[in-house]
ZAMAR-377982 format. One record per residue (C-alpha): residue in one letter; x, y, z. Coordinates in Angstrom, 3 decimals, padded with zeros to 6 digits, always signed. Each point is the difference from the previous one (the first is absolute). Layout:
 residuo       c1       c2       c3
       A        X        Y        Z
...
This chain:
 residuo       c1       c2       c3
       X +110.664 +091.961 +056.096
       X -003.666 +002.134 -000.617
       X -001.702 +001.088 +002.551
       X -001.995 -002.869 -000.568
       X +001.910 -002.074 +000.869
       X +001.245 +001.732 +002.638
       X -002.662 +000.769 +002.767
       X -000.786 -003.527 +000.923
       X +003.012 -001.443 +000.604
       X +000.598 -001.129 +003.880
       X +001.447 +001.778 +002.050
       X +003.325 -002.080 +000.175
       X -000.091 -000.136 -003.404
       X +000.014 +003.315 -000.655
       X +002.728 +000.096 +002.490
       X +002.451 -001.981 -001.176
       X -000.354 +002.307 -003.447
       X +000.602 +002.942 +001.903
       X +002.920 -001.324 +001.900
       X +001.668 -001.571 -003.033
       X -000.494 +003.574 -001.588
       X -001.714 -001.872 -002.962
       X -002.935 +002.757 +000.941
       X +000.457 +003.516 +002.399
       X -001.867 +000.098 +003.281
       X -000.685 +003.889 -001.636
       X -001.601 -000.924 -003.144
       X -001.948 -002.738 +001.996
       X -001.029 +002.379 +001.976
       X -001.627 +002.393 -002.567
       X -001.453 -002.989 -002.062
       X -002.000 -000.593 +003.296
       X -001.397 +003.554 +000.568
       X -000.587 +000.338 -003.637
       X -002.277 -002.934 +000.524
       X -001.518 +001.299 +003.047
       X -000.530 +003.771 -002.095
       X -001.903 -002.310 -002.663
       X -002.284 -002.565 +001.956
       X +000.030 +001.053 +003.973
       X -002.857 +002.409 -000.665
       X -002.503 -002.594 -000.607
       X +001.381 -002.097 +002.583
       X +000.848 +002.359 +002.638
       X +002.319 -002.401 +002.185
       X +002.296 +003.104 +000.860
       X -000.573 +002.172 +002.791
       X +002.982 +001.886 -001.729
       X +003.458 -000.631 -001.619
       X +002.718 +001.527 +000.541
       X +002.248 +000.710 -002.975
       X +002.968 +002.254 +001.093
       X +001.532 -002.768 +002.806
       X -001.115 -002.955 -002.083
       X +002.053 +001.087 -003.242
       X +002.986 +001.395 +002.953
       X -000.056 -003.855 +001.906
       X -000.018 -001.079 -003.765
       X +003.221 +002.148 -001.192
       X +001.661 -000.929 +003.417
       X -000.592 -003.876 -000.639
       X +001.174 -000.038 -003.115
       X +003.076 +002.161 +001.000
       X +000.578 -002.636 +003.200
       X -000.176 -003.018 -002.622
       X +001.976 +001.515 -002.389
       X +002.852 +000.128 +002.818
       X -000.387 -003.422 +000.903
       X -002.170 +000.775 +003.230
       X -002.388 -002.476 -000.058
       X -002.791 +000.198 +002.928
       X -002.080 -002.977 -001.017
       X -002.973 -001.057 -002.537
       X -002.274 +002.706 +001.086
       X +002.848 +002.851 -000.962
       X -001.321 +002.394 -003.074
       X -003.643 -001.801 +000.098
       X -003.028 +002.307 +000.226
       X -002.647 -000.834 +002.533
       X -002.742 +001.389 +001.513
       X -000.732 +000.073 +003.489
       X -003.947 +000.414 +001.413
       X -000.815 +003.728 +001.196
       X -000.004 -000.673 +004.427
       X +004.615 -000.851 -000.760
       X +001.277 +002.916 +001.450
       X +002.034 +001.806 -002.901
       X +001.803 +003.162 +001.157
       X -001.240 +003.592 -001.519
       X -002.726 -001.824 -001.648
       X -003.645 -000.056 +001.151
       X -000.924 -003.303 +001.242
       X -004.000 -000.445 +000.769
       X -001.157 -003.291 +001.031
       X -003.112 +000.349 -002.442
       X -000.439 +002.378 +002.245
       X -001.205 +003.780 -000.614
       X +000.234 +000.398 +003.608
       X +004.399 -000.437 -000.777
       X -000.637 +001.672 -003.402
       X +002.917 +002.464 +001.193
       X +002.208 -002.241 +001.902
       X +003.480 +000.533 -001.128
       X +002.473 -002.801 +001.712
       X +003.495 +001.586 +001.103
       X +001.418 -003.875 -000.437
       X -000.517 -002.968 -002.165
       X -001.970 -002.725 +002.049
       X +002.401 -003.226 +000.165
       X -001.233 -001.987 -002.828
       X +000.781 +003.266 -002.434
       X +003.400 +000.800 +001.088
       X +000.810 -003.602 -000.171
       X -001.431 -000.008 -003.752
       X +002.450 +002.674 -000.384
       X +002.785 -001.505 +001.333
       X -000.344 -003.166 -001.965
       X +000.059 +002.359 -003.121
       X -003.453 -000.007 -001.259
       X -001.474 +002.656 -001.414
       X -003.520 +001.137 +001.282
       X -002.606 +001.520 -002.706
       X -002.238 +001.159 +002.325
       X -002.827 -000.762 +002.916
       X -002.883 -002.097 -001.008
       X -003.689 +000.500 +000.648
       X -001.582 -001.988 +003.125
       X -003.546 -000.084 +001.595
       X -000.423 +002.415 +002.936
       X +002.220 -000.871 +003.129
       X +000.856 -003.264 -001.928
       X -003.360 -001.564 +000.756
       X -002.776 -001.183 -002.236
       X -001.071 +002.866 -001.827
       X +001.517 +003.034 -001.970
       X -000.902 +003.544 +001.439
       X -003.176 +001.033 -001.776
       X +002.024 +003.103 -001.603
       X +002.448 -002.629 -001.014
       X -000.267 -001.221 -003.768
       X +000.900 -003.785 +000.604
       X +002.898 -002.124 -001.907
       X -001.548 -001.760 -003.298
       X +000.560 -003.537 -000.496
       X +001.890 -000.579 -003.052
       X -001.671 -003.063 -000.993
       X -003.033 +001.079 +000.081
       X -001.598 +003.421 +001.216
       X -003.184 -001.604 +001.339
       X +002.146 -001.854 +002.201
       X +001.467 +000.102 +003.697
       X +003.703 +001.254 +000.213
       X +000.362 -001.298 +003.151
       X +000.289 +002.318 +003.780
       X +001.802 +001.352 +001.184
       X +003.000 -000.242 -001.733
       X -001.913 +000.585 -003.212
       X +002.440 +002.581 -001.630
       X +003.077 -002.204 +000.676
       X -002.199 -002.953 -001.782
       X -000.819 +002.421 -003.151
       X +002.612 +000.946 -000.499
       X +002.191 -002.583 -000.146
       X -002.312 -002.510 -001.876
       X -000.459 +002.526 -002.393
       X +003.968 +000.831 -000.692
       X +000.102 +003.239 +001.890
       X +002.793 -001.252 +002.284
       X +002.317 -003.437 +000.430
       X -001.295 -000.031 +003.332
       X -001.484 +001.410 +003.078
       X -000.664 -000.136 +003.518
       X -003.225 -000.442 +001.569
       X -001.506 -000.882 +003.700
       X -002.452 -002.633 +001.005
       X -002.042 +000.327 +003.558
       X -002.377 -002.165 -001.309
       X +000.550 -000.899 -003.642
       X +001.388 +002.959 -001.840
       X +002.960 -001.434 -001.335
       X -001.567 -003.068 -001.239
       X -003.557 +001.410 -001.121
       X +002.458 +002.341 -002.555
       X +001.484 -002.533 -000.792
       X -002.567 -002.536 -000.936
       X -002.396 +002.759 -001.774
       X +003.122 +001.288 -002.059
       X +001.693 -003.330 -000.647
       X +003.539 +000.652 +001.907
       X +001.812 -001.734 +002.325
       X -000.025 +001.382 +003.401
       X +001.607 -000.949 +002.980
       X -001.118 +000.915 +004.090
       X +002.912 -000.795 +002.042
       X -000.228 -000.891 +003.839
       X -000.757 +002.438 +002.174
       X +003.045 +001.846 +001.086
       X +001.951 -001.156 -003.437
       X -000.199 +003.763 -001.092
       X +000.394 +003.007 +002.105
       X -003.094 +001.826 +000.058
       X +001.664 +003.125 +000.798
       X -000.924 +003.521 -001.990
       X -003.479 -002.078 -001.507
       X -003.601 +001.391 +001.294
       X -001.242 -002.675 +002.254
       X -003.822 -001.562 -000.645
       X +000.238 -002.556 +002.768
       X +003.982 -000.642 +001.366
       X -000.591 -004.016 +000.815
       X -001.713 -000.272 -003.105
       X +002.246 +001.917 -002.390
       X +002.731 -001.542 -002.217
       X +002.294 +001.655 -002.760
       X +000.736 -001.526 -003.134
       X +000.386 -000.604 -003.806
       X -001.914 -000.091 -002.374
       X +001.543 -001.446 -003.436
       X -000.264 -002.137 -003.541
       X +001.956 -002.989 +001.647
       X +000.905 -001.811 +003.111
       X +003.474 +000.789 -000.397
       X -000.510 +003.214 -000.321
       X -001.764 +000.173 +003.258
       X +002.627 -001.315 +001.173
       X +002.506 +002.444 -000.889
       X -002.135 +002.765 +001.134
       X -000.488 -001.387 +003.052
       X +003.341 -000.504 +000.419
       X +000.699 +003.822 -000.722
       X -002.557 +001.109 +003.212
       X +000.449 -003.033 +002.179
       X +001.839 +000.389 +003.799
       X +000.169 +001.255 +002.992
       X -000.704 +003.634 +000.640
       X +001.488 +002.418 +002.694
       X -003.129 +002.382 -000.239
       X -002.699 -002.998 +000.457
       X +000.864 -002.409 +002.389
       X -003.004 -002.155 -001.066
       X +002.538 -000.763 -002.508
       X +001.392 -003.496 -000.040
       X +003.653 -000.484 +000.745
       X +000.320 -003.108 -002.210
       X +002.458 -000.009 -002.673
       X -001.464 +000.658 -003.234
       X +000.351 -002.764 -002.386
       X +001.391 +000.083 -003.611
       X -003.614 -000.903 -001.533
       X +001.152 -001.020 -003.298
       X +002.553 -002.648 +000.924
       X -002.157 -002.823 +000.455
       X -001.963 +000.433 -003.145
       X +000.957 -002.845 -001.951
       X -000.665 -002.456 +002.461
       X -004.230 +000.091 -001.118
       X -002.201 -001.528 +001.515
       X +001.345 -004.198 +000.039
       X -000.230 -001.286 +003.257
       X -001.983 +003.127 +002.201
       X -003.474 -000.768 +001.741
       X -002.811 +002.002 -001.769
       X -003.015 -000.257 +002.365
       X -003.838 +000.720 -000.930
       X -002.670 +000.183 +001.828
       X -002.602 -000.896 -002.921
       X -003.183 +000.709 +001.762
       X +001.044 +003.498 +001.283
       X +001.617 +000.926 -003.013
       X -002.484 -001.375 -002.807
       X -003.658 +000.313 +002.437
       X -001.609 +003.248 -001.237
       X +002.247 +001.668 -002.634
       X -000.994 +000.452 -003.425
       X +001.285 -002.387 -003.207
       X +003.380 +001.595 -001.394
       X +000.973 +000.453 +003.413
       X -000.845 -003.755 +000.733
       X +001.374 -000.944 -003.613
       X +003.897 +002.271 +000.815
       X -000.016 -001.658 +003.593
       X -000.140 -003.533 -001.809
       X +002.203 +000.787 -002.806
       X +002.714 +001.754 +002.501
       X -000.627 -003.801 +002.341
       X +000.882 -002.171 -003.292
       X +003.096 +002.373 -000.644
       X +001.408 -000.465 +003.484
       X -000.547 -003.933 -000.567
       X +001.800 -000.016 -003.319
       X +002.676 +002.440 +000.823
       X +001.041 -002.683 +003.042
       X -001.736 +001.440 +002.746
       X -001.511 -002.326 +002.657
       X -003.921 +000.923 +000.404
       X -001.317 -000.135 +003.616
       X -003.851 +000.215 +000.928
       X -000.156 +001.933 +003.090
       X -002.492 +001.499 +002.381
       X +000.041 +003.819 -000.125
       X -000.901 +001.441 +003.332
       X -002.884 +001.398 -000.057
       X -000.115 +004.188 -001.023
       X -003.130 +000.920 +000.222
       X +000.322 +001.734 +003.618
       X +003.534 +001.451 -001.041
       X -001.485 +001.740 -003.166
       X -002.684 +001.259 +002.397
       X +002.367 +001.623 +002.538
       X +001.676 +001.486 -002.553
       X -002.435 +002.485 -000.458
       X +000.029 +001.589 +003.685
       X +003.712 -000.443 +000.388
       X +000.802 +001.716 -003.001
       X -002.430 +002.676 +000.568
       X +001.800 +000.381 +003.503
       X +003.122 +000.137 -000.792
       X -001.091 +002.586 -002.682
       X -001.557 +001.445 +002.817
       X +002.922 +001.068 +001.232
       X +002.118 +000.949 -003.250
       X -003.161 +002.676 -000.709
       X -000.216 +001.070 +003.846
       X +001.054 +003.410 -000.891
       X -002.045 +000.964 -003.002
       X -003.226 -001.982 +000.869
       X -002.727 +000.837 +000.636
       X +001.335 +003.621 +000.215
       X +000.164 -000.283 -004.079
       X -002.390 -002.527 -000.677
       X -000.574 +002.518 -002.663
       X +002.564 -001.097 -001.725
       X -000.348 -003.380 -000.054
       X -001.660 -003.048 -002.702
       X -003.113 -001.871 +001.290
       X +002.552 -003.095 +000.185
       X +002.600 +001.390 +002.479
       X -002.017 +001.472 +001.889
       X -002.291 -002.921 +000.531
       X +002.868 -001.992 +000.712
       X +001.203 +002.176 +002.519
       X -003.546 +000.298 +001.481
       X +000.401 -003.839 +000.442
       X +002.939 +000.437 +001.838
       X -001.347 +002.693 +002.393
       X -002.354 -002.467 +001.076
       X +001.687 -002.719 +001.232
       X +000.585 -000.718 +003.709
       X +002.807 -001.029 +001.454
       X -000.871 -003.322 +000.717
       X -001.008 -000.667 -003.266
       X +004.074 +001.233 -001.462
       X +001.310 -002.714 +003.202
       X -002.293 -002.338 -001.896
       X +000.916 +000.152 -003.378
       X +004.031 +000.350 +000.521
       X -000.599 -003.254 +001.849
       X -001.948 -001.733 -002.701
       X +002.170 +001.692 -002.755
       X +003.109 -001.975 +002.337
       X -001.977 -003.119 +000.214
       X -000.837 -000.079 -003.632
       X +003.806 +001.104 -000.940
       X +001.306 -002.943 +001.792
       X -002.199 -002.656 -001.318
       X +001.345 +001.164 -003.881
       X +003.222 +000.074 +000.967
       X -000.431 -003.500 +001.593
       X -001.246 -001.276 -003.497
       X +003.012 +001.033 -001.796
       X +002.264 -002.731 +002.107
       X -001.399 -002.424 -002.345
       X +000.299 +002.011 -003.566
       X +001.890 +002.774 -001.271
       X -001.963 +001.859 -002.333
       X -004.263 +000.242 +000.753
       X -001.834 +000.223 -003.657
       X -003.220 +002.314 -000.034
       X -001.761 +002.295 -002.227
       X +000.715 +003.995 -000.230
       X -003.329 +000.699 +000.316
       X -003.657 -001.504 -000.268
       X -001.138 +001.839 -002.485
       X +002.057 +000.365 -003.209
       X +000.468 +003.324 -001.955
       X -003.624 +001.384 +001.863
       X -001.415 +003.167 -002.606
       X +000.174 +003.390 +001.676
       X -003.483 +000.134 +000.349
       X -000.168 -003.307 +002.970
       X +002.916 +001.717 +001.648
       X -001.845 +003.674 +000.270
       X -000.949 -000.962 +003.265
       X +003.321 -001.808 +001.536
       X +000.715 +002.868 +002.105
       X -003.413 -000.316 +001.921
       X -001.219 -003.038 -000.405
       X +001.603 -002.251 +002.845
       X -001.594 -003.557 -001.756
       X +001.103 +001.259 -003.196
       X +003.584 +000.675 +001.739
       X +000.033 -003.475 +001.766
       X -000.449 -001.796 -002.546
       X +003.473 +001.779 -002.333
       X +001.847 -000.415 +002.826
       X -000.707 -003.730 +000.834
       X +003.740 -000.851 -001.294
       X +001.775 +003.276 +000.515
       X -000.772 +001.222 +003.575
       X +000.767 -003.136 +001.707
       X +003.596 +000.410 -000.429
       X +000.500 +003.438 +000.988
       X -001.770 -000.874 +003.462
       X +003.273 -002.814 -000.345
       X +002.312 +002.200 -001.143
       X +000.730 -002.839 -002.409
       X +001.765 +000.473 -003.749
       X -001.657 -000.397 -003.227
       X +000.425 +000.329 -003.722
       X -002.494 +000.374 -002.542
       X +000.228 -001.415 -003.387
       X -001.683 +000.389 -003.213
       X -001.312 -003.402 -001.070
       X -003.038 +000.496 -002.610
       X -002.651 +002.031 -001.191
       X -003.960 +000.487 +000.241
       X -001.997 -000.790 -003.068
       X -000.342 +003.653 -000.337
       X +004.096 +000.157 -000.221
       X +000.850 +001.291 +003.203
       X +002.604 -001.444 +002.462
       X -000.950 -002.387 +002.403
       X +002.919 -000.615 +002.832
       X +001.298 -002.478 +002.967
       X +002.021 +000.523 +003.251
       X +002.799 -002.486 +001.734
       X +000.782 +001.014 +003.506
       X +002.853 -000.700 +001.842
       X +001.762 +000.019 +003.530
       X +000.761 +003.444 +001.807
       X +002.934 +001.296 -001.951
       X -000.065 -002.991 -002.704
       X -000.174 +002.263 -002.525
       X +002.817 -001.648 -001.978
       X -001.904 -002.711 -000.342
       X -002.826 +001.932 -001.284
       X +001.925 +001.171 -002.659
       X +001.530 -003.397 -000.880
       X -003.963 -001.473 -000.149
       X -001.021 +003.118 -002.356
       X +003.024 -000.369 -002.532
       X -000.207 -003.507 -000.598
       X -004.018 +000.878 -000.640
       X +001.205 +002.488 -002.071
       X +002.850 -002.177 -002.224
       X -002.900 -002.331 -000.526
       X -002.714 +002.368 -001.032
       X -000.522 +003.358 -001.977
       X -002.732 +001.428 +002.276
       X +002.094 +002.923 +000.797
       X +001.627 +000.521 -003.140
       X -003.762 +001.042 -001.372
       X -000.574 +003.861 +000.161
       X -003.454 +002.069 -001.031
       X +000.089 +001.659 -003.169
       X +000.543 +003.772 +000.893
């Protein structure tokens, strides 16, 4: 098999050739960093790599499957994981030049479970500063590789880059209020936010903590799934942690999509947005109609004041991560962050009582709407594939941010689990995506809606041309 060949293949695929010792997790591993030597430069979605423990968890997984020690799909895979994971003797920064030195003595959970499921990590991928909405100005930001005059998504943009462009099989990202699935829309890759509490967020750099969510970032729903499978469960250093059992995520795969609920809201999700997005959200409705789903009109509750509060709360509860540093090295920080935090400095408390009871009452009317379906049916985002040039000013223009996180935001004031699928392109030949959400901790099903998508359809099988 060429190299070709070689650096777009899924993750489980890729997996299964390793484990069957048709390929070597080692010579995997160097195809990938040979790629990321040749095309990384221009695209700049590494923070760094790190090539002396990648090629040694390599040699070891190859060793362990030659002996018959199998540790699951993920063992001998190379992934990347975004730069605020906690990886021990390596510098981990947050986007941050303020943590430019920061050297963990321990992996943060999601890493050393990586490791213990046997993948192999390349290396820590770029992110905007403090995982918010804009890359530190000394910070050269990730390149889409679809397009250069395009968005690569915040904040997870590295992890997006990357993978899309064949730099890893997959990675992890975070959303607090869309950075898993704007990634993943602007790079055409399956991503997948789990529940809040589904993944420890031990040994990760916090943005907001009742915002933030851990998770992957991949070329297919069942890939997701296995990667989510690998990081999943309850976690003695972050009792925030849910105690649930974690699910096998694959095992229901093959049941598609024949008989679930698919609700849509049609108004909310088609008033405002621009054509492909309108024109994917109608294509990805007739697939769930022909694949066997049952289509349900329902009444979205309305998010306008929850995508407002999101603003203060996050910039509270950032607030308090930066209490330390800031102001006393405002110095050191982006216009972005430190606006945000500025926001968060200026809230009463009467105004945080007010929005943690809104963000409750709003919480409990979505969860109230999914007694009647299973699976909600929205767009990623509003705008599809936006050019680099109408997202300069994301970071500090509020409308600007309102209006990108109309369908993301929402459900990390819930808490609630989504995946985001490929399911067309612009005119221009960029990817235009959609969202189901699900229960708390439905993420099975999640997977189950996105692979029967995906057996249907080839939207995630198409890759730029790098």
């Amino acid at each position: 098999m060429s190299n070709n060949d070689l650096h777009y293949l899924e993750l489980l695929e890729v997996g299964r050739l390793i484990q069957s010792r048709e390929l070597s997790s080692v010579e995997v591993t160097k195809a990938q960093f040979a790629r990321i030597d040749q095309l990384d430069g221009a695209l700049k979605s590494y923070v760094r790599t790190m090539n002396d423990s990648a090629l040694a968890e390599a040699a070891r997984a190859d060793a362990e499957i030659a002996k018959g020690e199998l540790r699951g799909p993920l063992q001998g895979v190379p992934v990347g994981v975004k730069d605020l994971c906690w990886t021990q003797g390596v510098p981990t920064a947050a986007g941050m030049t303020l943590y430019k030195d920061f050297v963990p003595t321990e992996d943060g959970t999601v890493v050393r479970k990586l490791r213990e499921a046997g993948a192999v990590i390349l290396g820590k991928l770029q992110l905007t500063e403090s995982a918010y909405a804009d890359h530190h100005p000394s910070v050269s930001p990730p390149v889409n590789p679809w397009n250069a005059a395009h968005w690569p998504g915040v904040s997870s943009s590295g992890s997006g880059v990357a993978t899309a462009a064949g730099l890893c099989y997959g990675s992890l990202g975070t959303d607090t209020g869309g950075s898993i699935r704007f990634p993943s829309a602007a790079n055409g890759l399956t991503g997948l936010k789990p529940t809040w509490g589904r993944v420890s967020r031990y040994g990760a750099f916090e943005l907001a903590a009742t915002l933030d969510h851990i998770g992957p970032m991949t070329r297919s729903a069942a890939d997701a799934g296995a990667m989510l499978g690998a990081i999943a469960g309850a976690d003695a250093k972050d009792p925030t942690a849910s105690l649930l059992p974690v699910p096998d995520y694959l095992a229901d795969m093959a049941k598609g999509l024949a008989g679930l609920r698919v609700g849509i809201d049609t108004r909310w999700a088609t008033e405002g947005v621009d054509a492909p997005t309108r024109a994917v959200f109608d294509a990805a409705v007739a697939a769930v109609k022909s694949l066997g789903g049952e289509v349900r009109e329902v009444r979205f509750p309305d998010p306008t004041q929850a995508i407002e509060d999101w603003f203060p709360l996050c910039g509270m509860e950032a607030a308090v991560v930066h209490e330390e540093t800031y102001p006393s090295r405002k110095d050191m920080y982006g216009p972005a962050v430190a606006g945000l935090v500025e926001l968060g400095l200026a809230q009463r408390g009467v105004d945080y009582q007010k929005i943690v009871l809104r963000r409750h009452d709003f919480s409990g009317k979505v969860r109230a709407m999914f007694q009647d379906i299973d699976l909600l049916l929205i767009p990623a985002t509003g705008i599809a594939s936006p050019t680099m040039e109408r997202m300069a000013q994301m970071g500090v223009d509020a409308d600007l941010m309102a209006a990108m996180l109309r369908y993301t935001c929402p459900f990390d004031m819930t808490g609630s689990p989504t995946i985001t699928l490929p399911g067309g392109f612009t005119p221009a030949g960029m990817p235009v995506a959609f969202q189901f959400v699900a229960r708390h901790f439905d993420e099975a099903l999640l997977v189950r809606a996105g692979a029967a998508f995906q057996q249907a359809t080839d939207w995630h099988r198409k890759h730029p041309a790098v």
